[in-house]
C-alpha positions in Angstrom: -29.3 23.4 7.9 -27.0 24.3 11.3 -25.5 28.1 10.8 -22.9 29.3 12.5 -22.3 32.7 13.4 -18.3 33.9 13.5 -16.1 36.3 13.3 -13.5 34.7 10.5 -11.9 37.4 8.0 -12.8 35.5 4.6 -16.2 37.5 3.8 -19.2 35.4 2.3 -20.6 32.1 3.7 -18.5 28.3 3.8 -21.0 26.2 3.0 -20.0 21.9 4.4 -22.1 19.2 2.9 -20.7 16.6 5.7 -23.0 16.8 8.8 -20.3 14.4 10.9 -17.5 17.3 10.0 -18.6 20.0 13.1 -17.5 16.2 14.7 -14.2 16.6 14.1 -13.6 19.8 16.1 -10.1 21.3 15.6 -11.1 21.1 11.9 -14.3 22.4 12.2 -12.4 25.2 14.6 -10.4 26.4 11.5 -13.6 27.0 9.3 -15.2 29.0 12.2 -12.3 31.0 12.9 -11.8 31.9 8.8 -15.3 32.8 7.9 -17.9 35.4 8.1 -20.4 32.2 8.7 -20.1 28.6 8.4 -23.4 26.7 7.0 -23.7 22.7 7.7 -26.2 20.4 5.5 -29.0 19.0 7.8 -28.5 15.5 6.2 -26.2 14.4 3.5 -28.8 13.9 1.2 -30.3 17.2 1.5 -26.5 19.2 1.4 -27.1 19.9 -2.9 -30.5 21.2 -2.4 -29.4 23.5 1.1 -26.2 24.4 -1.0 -27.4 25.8 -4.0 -30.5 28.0 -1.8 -27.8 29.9 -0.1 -26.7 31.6 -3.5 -24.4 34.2 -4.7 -23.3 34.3 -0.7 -21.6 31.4 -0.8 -17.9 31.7 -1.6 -16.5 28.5 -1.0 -17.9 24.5 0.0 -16.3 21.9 1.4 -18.0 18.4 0.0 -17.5 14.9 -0.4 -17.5 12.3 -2.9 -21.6 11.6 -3.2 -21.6 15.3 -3.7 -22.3 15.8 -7.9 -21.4 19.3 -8.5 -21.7 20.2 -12.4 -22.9 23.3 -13.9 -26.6 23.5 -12.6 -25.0 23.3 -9.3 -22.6 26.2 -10.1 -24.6 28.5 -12.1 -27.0 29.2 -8.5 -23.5 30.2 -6.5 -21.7 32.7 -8.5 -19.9 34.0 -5.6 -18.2 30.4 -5.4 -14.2 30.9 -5.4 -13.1 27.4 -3.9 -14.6 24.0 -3.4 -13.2 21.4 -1.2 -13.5 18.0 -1.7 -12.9 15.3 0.9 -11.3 12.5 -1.3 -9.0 11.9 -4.0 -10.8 11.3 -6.8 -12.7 14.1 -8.9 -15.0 11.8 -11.1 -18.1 13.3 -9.1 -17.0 17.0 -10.3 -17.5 18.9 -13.4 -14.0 19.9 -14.3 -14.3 21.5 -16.7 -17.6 23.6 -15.7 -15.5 24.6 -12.5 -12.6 25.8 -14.6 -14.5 28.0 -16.4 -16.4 29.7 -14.2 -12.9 30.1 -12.0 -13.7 27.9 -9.1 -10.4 26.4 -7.7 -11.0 22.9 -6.6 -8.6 20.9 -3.6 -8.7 17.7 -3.1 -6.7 15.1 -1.0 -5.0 13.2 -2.7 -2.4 10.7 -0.9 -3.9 11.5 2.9 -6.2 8.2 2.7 -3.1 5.4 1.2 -2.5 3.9 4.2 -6.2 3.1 5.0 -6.8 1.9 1.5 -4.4 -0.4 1.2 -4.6 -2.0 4.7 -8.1 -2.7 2.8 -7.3 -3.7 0.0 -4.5 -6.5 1.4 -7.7 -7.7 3.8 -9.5 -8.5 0.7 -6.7 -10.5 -0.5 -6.4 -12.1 2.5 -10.1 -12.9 3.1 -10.2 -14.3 -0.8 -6.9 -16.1 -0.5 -8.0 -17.7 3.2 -11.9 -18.2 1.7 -13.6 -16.0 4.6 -16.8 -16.0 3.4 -17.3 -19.7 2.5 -15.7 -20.1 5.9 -17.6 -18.3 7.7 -20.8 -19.5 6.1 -20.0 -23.2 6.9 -19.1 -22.4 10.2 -23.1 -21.1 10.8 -24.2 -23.9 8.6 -22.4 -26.6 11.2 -21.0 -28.0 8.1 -17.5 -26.9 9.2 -14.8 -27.8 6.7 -16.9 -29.9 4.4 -18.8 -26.9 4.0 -16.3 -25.1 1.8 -15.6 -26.0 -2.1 -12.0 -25.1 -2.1 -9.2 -24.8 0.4 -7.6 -21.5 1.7 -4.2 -21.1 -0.5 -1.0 -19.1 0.9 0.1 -15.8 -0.8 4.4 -16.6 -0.4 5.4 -17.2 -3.1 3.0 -15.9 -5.3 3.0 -12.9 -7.6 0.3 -9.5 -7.3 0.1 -7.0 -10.0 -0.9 -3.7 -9.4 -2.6 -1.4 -11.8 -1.2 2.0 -10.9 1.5 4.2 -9.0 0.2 6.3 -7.0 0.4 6.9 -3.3 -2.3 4.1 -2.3 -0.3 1.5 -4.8 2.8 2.4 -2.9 1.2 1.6 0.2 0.5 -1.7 -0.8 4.0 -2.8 -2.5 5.5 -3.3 0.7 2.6 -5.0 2.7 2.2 -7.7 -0.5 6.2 -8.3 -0.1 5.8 -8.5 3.6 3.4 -12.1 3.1 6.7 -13.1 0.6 5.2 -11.9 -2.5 6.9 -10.6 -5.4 4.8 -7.5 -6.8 4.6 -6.1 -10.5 2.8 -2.9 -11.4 1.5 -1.1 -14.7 1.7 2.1 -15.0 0.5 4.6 -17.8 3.3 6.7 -17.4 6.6 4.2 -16.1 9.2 6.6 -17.5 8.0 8.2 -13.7 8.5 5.6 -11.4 12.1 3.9 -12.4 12.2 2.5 -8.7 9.1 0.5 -9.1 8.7 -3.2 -11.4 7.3 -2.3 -13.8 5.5 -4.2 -16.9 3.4 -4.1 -20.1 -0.4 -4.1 -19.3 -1.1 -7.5 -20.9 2.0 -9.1 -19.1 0.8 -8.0 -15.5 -2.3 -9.6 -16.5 -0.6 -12.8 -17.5 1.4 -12.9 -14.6 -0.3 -11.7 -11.8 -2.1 -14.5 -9.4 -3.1 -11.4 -7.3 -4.5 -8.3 -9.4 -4.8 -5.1 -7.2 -6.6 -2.2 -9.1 -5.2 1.4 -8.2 -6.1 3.6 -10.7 -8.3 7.0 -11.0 -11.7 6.8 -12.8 -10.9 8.7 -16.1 -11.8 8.4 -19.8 -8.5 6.0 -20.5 -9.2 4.0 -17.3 -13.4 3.3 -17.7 -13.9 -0.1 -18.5 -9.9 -1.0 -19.1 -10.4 -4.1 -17.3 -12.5 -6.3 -19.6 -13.0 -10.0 -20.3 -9.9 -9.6 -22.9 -7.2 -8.9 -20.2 -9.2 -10.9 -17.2 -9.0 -13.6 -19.7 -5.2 -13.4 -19.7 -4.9 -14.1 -15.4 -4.0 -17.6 -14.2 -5.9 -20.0 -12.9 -7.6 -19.0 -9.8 -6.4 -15.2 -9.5 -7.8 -13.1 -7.1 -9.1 -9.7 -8.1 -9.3 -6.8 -6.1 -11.0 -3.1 -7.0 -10.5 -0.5 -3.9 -10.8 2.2 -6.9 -14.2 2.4 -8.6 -15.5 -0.2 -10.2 -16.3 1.6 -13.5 -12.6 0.5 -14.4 -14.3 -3.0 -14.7 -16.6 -3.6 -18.5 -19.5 -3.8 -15.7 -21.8 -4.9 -18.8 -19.3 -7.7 -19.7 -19.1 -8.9 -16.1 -21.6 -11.4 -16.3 -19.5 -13.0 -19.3 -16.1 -13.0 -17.4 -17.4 -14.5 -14.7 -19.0 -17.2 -16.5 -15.9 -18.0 -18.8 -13.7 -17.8 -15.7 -15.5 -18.9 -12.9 -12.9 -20.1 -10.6 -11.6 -16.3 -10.5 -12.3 -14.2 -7.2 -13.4 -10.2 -6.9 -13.8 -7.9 -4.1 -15.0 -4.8 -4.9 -15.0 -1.6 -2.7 -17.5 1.2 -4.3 -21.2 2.5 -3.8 -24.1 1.6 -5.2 -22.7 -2.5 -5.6 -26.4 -3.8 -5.2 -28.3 -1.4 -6.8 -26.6 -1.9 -10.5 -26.3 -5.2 -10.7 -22.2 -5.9 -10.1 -23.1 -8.0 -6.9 -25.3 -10.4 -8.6 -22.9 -10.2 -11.7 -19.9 -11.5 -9.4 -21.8 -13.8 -8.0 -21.6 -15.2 -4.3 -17.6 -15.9 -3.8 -17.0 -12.2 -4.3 -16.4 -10.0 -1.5 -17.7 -6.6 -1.3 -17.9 -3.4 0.7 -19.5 0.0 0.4 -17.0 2.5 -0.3 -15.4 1.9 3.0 -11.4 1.7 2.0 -10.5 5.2 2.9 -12.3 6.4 5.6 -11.0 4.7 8.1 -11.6 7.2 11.4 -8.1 8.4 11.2 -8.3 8.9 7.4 -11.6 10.4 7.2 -10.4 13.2 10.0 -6.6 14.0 7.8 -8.6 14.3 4.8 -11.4 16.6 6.0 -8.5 18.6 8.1 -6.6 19.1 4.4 -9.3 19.7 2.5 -10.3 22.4 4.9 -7.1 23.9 5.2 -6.5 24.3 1.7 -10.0 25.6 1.0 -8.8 28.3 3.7 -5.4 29.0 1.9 -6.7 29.4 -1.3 -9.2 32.5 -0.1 -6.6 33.7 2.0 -4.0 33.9 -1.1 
């Protein structure tokens, strides 16, 4: 663990589970210059077990999303006032714990849309244009007559999106920029009267692109399920930049055996390790978590999240 000595006004110790964050240094600048000492995790892995040693000292920590804070966690840092997270989503944190023992949590929500869709619309692209099976059967030498089906153009087609937040916003436009008319389910469309808007099952039925854009929450876990990825048209591509808990990840292996001419790409951790890769088989496309944290992103959110954390003590 790196500590830093300084001379910021907010008394106790920040504690930052990121070792690349002293990288980005105007950001790391603010934490100095706040508090009495700044603490940095030797390695990510490490950052619980160096957190919770530091104890009742600690009065706020600025974390990311591989960061599972519950009450174990908080029960060794009573002094803890504010916690940080770099990210939007809050699926790694203990609400609930943290509301009651009256630890104010920031996140960033919004700062990372940009970078997440630009993602998301290359995994469209790469499933519409058949990159992988490309690629493959250019290294193979079989060229053209290496791939099973031919790339397909997006104009004219129609993409759904499953949410409205910032990160679905981002995308509207960039889908209706390759001439494609967009629809988009949202829990709550009373909200968003400038938006398409349609019933769940009809954006299904609809949609030859699917776009998933929604936070990992008790009415959102599983949602998408053979039922409603029964309902897409021939061929559909399906993209998941959010977590892919909002899949039924035990009824994968059925969806994609009943509809095997549909394509995924899936952004999240841990792909390999529980099985979604081999349940999606080898046309989907995949990446680890990568959507939004692009350089730029990953510095904005890291600068919020550490401003906020410094407002909140500050009052």
């Amino acid at each position: 663990m790196t500590v830093v000595g300084t001379s910021g006004t907010i008394p106790g110790t920040v504690f930052v589970a990121l070792p690349d964050l002293p990288g980005n240094t105007g950001t790391f600048g603010l934490l100095r210059d706040a508090f009495a000492e700044v603490r940095v995790a030797s390695r990510r892995d490490r950052a619980i077990a160096e957190l919770t040693a530091l104890g009742p000292g600690v009065s706020a920590a600025v974390v990311g999303v591989k960061e599972r804070i519950g009450a174990e966690v908080l029960d060794a840092l009573p002094g803890l006032r504010v916690l940080g997270s770099v990210g939007t989503g809050t699926d790694h944190l203990d609400l609930v714990a943290l509301q009651e023992r009256g630890v104010r949590v920031v996140t960033t929500p919004g700062v990372n849309a940009v970078s997440v869709a630009e993602h998301t619309m290359m995994m469209v692209l790469a499933l519409a244009k058949r990159a992988l099976s490309g690629h493959r059967a250019a290294l193979t030498g079989e060229d053209r007559a290496g791939m099973p089906e031919p790339p397909v153009e997006l104009r004219g087609r129609r993409a759904g999106v499953l949410g409205a937040g910032a990160t679905a916003r981002a995308l509207l436009p960039l889908l209706r920029a390759f001439g494609m008319e967009t629809l988009v389910w949202t829990r709550t469309p009373g909200d968003h009267p400038d938006l398409p808007t349609a019933p769940l099952e009809e954006v299904f039925r609809r949609s030859d692109v699917l776009s998933i854009h929604l936070p990992l929450a008790d009415g959102t876990r599983g949602l998408v399920g053979p039922r409603l990825l029964g309902l897409l048209p021939p061929g559909a591509l399906v993209v998941n930049t959010a977590r892919k808990e909002i899949f039924d990840l035990a009824a994968l292996p059925e969806t994609v055996a009943a509809r095997p001419e549909l394509r995924f790409a899936v952004d999240d951790f841990g792909l390999a390790a529980d099985g979604t890769a081999t349940a999606l088989g080898g046309s989907a496309l995949l990446s680890p978590h990568t959507a939004g944290v692009t350089a730029e992103s990953l510095a904005a959110m890291q600068e919020s999240a550490v401003r906020q954390t410094i407002d909140v003590l500050r009052g």
